[in-house]
C-alpha positions in Angstrom: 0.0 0.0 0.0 1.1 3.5 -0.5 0.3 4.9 2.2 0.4 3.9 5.9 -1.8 5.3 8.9 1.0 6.9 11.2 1.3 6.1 14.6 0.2 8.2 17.7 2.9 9.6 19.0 1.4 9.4 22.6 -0.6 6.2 24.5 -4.4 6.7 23.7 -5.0 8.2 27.1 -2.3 10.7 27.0 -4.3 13.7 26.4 -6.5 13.2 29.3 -9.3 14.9 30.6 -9.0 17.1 27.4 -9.4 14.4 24.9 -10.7 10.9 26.2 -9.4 8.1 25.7 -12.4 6.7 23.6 -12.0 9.4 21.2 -8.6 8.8 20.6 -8.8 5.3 19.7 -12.2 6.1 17.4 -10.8 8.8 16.1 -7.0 7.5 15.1 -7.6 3.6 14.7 -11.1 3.8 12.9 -11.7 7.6 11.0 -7.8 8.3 9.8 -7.5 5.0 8.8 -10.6 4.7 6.8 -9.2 7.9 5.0 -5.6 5.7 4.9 -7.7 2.9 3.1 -10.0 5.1 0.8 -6.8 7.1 -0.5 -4.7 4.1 -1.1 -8.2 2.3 -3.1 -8.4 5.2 -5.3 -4.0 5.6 -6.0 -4.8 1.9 -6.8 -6.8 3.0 -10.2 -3.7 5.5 -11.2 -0.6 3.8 -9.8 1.6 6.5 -11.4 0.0 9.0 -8.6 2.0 6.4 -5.8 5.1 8.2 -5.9 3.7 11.5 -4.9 3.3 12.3 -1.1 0.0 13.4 0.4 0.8 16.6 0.4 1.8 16.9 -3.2 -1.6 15.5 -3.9 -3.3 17.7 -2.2 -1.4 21.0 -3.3 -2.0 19.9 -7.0 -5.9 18.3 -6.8 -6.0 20.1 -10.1 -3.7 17.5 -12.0 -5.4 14.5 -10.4 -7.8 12.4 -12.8 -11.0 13.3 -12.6 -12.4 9.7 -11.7 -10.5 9.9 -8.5 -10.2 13.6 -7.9 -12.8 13.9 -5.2 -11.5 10.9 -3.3 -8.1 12.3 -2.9 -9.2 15.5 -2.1 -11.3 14.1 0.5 -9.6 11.2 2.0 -5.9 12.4 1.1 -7.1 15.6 3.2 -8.0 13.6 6.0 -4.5 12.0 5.8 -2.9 14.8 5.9 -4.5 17.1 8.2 -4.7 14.2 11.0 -1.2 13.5 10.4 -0.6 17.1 11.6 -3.4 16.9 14.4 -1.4 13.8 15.7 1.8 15.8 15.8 0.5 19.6 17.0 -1.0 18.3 20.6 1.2 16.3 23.3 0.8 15.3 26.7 2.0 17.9 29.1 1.1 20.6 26.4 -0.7 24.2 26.3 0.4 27.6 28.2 1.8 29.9 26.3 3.1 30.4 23.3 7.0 30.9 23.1 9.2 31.7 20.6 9.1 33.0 16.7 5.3 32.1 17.1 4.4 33.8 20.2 6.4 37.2 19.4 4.2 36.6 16.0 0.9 36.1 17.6 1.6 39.0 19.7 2.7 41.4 16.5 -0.8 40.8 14.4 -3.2 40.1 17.5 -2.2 42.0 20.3 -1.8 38.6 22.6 -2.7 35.3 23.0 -5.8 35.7 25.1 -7.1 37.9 21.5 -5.9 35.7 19.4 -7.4 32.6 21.2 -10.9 34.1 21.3 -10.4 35.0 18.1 -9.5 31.8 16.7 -12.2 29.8 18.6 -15.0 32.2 17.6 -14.3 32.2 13.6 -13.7 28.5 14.0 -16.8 27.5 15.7 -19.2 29.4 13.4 -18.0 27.3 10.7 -21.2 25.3 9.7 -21.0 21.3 9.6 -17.6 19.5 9.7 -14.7 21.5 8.9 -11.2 23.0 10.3 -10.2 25.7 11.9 -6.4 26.6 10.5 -3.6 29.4 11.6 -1.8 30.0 8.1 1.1 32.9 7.2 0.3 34.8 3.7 1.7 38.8 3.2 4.2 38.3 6.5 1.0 38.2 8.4 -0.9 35.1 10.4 -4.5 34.9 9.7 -7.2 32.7 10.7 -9.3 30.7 7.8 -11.3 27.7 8.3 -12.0 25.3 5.6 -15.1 22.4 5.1 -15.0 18.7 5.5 -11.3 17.8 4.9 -10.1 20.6 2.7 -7.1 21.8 3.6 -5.4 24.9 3.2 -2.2 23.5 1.1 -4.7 23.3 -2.0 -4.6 27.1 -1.7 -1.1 27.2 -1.7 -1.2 27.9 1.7 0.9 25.8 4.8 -0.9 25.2 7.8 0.6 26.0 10.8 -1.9 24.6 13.5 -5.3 23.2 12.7 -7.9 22.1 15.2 -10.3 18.9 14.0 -14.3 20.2 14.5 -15.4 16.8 12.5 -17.9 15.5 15.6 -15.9 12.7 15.7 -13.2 14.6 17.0 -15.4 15.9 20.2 -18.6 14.7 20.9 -18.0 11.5 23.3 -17.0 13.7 25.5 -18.5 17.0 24.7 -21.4 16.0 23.0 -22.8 19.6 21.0 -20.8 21.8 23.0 -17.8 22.4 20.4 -16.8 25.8 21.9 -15.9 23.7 25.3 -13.8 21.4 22.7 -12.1 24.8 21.5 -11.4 26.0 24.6 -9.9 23.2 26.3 -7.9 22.1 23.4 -5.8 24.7 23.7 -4.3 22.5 26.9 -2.9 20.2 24.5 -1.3 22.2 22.2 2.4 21.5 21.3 4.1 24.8 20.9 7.2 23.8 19.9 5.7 21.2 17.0 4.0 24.5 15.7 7.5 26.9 16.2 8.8 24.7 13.5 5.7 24.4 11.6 6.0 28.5 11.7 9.6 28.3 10.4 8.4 26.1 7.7 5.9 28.6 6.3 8.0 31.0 6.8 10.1 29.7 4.5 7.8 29.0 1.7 
């Protein structure tokens, strides 16, 4: 197969009480690796598409085959953007921002606390499933959110952080309340993951 559901890079439980360990489990084991399977089933039809990564894919939905087109863009989203998910939370995680990211977040929001309520209100008001994303375009951070699993690298955008608001991602344990998801998430959050994450857009 070419392409392989990553592991967690934490126990199942790790993220406790923010994200339960059912969750975890459902949401790793059974939803990222049904997008895994469905990516892989459609590169299956156009084996020459194997060599690319995800992320190529993704940038460049507009040279895939039409037949399978909407399957990448769906499924090789959902690989991708849980693959980051995975790798932007840790145990141990939130507080403050620090470094290149912080001094940014302070530069084009005043502070975190602005920021934060920002972020959380323009990504909860996003109807249905969908993402909330922090991206860097014009030497500026901005907030976007996107539907289902679109990501921002098909705009030619890097994502920088990205919080999951699929249901799946929340509702065992917070059932319709997704601004209580927002809010605690940020208690999770792996600030040094997203410094180089930062760097990397930076770079681009």
């Amino acid at each position: 197969m070419a392409y392989e559901l990553p592991p967690l890079p934490y126990a199942y439980d790790a993220l406790e009480p923010t994200i339960d360990e059912a969750t975890m489990k459902l949401h790793h084991d059974k939803h990222h690796q049904t997008y895994v399977t469905n990516l892989n089933g459609a590169i299956d039809k156009h084996p020459d598409l194997g060599s690319s990564t995800p992320e190529d894919l993704i940038k460049n939905l507009g040279g895939i085959p039409e037949d399978i087109r909407g399957v990448v863009r769906n499924n090789g989203g959902g690989h991708v953007n849980h693959t980051m998910f995975w790798q932007i939370m840790k145990p141990g995680g939130g507080g403050d921002p620090n470094g290149a990211i912080a001094a940014q977040i302070k530069a084009d929001f005043g502070d975190f606390e602005s920021f934060k309520k920002l972020f959380n209100e323009t990504t909860a008001k996003q109807f249905g499933s969908g993402w909330g994303w922090l991206v860097f375009e014009g030497g500026k951070l901005k907030i976007v959110t996107t539907p289902n699993q679109d990501s921002p690298l098909s705009n030619g955008l890097y994502p920088i952080l990205g919080n999951d608001i699929w249901e799946h991602a929340y509702y065992l344990k917070y059932q319709n309340k997704r601004p209580d998801y927002l809010a605690a998430w940020w208690n999770v959050v792996n600030w040094d993951e997203i410094n180089k994450r930062f760097a990397k857009a930076q770079s681009k």
